[in-house]
N, C-alpha and C positions, 0 to 999 in steps of 0.2 A: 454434492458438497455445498453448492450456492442456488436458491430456487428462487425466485423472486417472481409474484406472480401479481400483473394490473398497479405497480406501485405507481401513485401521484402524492408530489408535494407542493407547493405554494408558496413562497415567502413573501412578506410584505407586501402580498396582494398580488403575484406574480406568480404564474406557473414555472414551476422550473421544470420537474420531470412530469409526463403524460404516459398512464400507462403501460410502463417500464415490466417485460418480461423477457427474464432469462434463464436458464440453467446452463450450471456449469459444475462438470467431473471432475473427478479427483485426479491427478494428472498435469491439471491443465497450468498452463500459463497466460494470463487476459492483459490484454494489455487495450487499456481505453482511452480514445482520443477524441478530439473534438475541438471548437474552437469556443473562445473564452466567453465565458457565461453558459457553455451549454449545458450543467448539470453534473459534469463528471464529479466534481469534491462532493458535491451536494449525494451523489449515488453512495461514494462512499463512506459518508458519515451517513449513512444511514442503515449503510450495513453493519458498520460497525456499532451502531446503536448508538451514537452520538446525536442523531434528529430520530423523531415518529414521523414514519409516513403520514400522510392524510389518510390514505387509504390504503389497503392491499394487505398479501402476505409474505412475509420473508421466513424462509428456513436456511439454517445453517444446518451441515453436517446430520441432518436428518432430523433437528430440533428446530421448533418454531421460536423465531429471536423475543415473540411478545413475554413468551412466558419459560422461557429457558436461560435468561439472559447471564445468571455465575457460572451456567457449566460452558454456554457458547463462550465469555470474556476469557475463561484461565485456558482455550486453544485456538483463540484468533489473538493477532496485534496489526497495530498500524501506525506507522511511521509517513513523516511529510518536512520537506523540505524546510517548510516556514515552519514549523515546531520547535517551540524553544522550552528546554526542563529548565532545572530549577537553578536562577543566573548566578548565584551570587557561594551554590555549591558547586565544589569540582566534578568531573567528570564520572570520576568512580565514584563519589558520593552520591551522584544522582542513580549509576548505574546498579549499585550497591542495594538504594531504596526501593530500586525497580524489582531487582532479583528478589528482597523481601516481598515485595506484591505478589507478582509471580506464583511466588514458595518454590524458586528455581533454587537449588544447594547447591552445583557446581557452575555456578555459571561465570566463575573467572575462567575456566577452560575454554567456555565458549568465547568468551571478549580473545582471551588468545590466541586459541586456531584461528577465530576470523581476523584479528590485526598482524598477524605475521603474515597470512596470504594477502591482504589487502597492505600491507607493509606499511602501515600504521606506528610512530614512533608510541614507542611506551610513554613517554614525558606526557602525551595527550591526554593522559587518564588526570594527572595533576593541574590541568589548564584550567581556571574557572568559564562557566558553560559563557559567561557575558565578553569573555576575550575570546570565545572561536571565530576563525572565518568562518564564509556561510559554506563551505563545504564542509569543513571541519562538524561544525552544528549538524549537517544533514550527515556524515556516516555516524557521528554520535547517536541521532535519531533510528539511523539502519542499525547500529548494534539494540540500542534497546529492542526494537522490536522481534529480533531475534532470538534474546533472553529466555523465552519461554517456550521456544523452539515451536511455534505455532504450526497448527494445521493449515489456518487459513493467513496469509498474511496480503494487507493491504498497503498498496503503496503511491503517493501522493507527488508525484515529481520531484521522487527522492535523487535522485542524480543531477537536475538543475543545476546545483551549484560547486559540482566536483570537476576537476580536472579529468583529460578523458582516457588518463591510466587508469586513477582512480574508478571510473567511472566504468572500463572494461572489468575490474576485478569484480566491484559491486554485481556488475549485471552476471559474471558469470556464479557468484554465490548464489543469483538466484534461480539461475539457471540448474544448478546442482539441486537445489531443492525440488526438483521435478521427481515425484512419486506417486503412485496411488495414491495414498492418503492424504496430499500436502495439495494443496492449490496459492496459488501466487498471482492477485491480481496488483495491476497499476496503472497509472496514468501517468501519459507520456504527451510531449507535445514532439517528441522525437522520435519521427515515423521509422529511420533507421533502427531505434532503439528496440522498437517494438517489433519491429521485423527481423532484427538478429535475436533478437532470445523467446519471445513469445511463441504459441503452438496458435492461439488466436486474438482475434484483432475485432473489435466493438469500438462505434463510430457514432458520438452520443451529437444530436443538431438539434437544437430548442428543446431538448428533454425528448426529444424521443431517440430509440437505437434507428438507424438509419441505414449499419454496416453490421452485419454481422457471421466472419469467417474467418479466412483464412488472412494473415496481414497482405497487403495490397501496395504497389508501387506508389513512390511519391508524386508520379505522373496521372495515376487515376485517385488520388485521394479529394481535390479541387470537387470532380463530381457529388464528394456525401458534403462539404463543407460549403456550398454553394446555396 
């Protein structure tokens, strides 16, 4: 489903990722951690096609991302905590122009199954997106990315700013999502998090993987982050 092979990027004169190779099955659950500046957001905008590598190659679902990029976009998404739509429309209005992008046709079903198990007040669809709290904003962001029912979905320390009800229901929708065909990666600075719902656990230190299995105690994590 995710190949990535020798990927390096640079910003402002700065290495961030060296060399970056992974594959990852359909199945799986990835959850990536690291400590701050090591690359993580940086790896996943780049899968998601948001940065060009310097170098390397990346496949999605058995398409190469250079030159595949509208069939890989309409079955991957990705949502992030700090993502803000559009402030000054309400929630369904944003969610609405999403679902046109998409070309999802039922997708008030989806906002529904998932805001009754996530027990989500209906009025939130009315809130304008610049009055939500910032939890609020981040499960808005988890629905959009849902929207399209993705094969691949990336996620960016979307639970950060949710209470930790909220934040069990989240994790277990994505945890539901575990299928052959569906892959679900994220980044987490909450080794717990990663260790209750992931199948594995990638450990990104100055751009390079440093860890890469099965999730690991909070007691031996100090080792890759040192």
């Amino acid at each position: 489903m995710i190949e990535l092979i020798n990927i390096n990027k640079s910003l402002g004169g700065k290495r961030i990722l060296s060399n970056v190779s992974l594959s990852v099955r359909g199945g799986e659950i990835v959850g990536i951690a690291g400590s701050v500046g090591a690359g993580k957001s940086t790896l996943l905008h780049i899968l998601t096609g948001l940065l060009e590598p310097d170098s390397g190659e990346i496949t999605l679902m058995g398409l190469p991302l250079k030159t595949s990029r509208q069939h890989i976009a309409s079955n991957i998404n990705y949502a992030s905590s700090s993502q803000r739509l559009g402030g000054y429309a309400s929630v369904r209005e944003n969610l609405t122009t999403y679902a046109d992008l998409y070309g999802t046709i039922k997708f008030r079903s989806v906002v529904t199954k998932l805001w009754r198990f996530c027990r989500i007040p209906e009025s939130l669809l009315f809130k304008k997106i610049f009055r939500l709290s910032s939890g609020e904003n981040s499960f808005v962001n988890f629905t959009k990315a849902l929207l399209n029912n993705p094969r691949i979905l990336f996620l960016d320390e979307i639970t950060a700013h949710m209470d930790p009800l909220l934040t069990q229901r989240v994790l277990t929708v994505i945890r539901k999502r575990k299928k052959s065909n569906n892959v679900s990666m994220l980044i987490s600075q909450n080794i717990d998090e990663i260790r209750h719902i992931c199948t594995r656990m990638i450990i990104l230190r100055q751009g390079k993987i440093v860890y890469d299995g099965k999730p690991i105690q909070n007691n031996k994590i100090n080792t890759y982050y040192a």
